[in-house]
C-alpha positions in Angstrom: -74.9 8.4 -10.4 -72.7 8.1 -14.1 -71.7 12.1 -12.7 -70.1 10.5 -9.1 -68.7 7.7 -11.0 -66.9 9.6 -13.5 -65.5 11.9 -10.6 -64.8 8.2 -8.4 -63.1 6.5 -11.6 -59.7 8.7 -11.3 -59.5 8.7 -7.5 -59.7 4.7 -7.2 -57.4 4.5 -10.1 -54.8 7.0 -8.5 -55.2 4.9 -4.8 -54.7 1.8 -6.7 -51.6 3.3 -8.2 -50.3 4.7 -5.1 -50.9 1.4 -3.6 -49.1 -0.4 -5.8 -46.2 1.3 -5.1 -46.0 0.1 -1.4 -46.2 -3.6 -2.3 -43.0 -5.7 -2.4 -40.9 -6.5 -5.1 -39.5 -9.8 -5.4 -35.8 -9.3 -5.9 -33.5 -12.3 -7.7 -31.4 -13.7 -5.3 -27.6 -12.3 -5.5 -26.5 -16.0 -6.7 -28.0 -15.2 -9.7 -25.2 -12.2 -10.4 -21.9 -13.0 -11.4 -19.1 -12.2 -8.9 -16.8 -10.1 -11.0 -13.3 -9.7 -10.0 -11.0 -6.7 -11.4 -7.1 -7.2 -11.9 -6.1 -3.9 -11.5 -2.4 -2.1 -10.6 -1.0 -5.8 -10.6 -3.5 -7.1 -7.8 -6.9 -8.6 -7.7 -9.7 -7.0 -6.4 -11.4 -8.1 -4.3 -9.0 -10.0 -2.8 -11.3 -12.6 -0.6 -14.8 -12.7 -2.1 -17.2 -14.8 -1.0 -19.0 -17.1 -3.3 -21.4 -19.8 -3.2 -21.4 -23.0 -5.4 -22.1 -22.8 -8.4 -21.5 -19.0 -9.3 -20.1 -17.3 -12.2 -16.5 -15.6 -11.5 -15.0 -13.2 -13.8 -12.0 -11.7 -13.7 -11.4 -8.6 -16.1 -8.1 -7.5 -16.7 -8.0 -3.7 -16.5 -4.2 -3.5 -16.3 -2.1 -2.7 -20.1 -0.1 -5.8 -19.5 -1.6 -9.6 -19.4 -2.4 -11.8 -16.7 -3.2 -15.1 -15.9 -5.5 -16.7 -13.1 -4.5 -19.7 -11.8 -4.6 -22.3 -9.2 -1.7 -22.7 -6.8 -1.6 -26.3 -7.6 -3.1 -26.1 -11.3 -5.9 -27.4 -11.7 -7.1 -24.6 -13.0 -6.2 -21.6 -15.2 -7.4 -19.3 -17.3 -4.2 -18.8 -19.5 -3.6 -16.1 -20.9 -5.9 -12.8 -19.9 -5.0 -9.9 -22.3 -5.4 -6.4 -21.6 -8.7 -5.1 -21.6 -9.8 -9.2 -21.2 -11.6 -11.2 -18.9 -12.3 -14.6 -18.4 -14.7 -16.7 -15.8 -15.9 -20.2 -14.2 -17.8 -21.4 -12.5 -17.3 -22.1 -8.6 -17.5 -25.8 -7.3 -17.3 -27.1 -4.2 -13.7 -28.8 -4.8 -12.3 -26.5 -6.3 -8.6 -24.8 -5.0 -9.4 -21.5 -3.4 -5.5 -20.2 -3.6 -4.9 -18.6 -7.0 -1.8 -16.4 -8.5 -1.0 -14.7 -12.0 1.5 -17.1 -13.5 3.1 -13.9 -15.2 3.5 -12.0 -11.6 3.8 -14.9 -9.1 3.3 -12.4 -6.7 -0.1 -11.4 -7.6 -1.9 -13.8 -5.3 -5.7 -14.0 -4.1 -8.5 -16.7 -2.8 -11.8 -17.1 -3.1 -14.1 -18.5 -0.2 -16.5 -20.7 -1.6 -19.7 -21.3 0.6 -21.9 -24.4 -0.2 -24.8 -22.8 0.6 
């Protein structure tokens, strides 16, 4: 009996490990990430992105000169974004979608906020 038990022990552990593998994985919800927007070559990327209420935005400036992001009827901006910087909010349901870099006026973009 403590023979077939010892020789059980190691095959129930490795079914039980093998199991485990199969069984889902609870994954955070993607709210939880931050939506991270690149200003890169004097445009922002992506241009569109969709975000909900309530999450983090931030914009890194990967260009070598500054940049700015800011509302088309400021009420929002993030002044200046140096080279190499970045800067964020947070997304609310009244805020202006329409932004631009007050540097480049023709760097434009939105962002579609869901309430969700």
């Amino acid at each position: 009996m403590v023979i077939r038990r010892r020789l059980l022990e190691p095959a129930v552990a490795t079914f039980v490990a093998t199991a485990a593998l199969h069984l889902p994985i609870e994954v955070p919800a993607a709210a939880d990430a931050p939506v991270v927007i690149e200003i890169k070559g004097f445009e922002y990327g992506p241009e569109s992105p969709a975000v909900a209420v309530g999450d983090v935005v931030i914009w890194r400036n990967l260009d070598i000169v500054p940049h700015s992001v800011t509302a088309v009827d400021d009420s929002w901006d993030s002044g200046l974004i140096a080279a190499g910087g970045r800067w964020q909010t947070v997304a609310t349901e009244a805020m202006v979608r329409d932004y631009y870099c007050r540097f480049h006026p023709t760097m434009t973009a939105s962002l579609k906020i869901d309430s969700y």
